[in-house]
C-alpha positions in Angstrom: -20.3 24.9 5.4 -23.1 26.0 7.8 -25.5 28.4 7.0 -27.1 29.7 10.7 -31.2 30.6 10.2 -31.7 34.0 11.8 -35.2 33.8 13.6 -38.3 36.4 13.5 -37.1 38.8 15.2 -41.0 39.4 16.6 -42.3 37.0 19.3 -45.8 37.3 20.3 -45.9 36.5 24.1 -48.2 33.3 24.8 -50.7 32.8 27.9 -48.1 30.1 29.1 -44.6 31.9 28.7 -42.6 33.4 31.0 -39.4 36.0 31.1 -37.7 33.0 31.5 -38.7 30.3 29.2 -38.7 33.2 26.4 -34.9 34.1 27.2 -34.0 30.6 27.2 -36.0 29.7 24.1 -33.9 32.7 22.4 -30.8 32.0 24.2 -30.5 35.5 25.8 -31.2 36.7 29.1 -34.4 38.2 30.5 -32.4 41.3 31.1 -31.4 41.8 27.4 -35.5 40.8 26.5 -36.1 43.8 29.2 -33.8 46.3 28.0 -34.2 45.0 24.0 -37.9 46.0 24.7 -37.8 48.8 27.1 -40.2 47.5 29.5 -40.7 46.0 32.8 -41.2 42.3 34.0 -45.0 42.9 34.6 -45.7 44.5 31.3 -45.3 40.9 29.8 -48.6 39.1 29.5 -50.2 36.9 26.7 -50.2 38.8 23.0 -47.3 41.5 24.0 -45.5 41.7 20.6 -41.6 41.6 22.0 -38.3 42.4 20.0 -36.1 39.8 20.3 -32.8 40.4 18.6 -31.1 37.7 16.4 -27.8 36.4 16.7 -25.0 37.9 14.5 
């Protein structure tokens, strides 16, 4: 039997992420993280608390 860890659902943005490496990190897409979040590519920068939802 495997039991699946659900994750944090907060992710605090890092001076060294991007869109990308945070959707791939979460296995989602950059278009979910937008939409998840309502906001806009450029309103990601270091410290930007995001909502990242877990897997069901």
């Amino acid at each position: 039997m495997s039991i699946k860890k659900k994750h944090n659902p907060f992710y605090k943005v890092k001076s060294y992420d991007t869109l990308k490496s945070i959707s791939e990190k979460f296995n989602i897409t950059p278009t979910e993280i937008l939409i998840e979040n309502s906001i806009s590519p450029k309103q990601i920068t270091e410290g930007t608390i995001l909502y990242i939802k877990n897997d069901d």
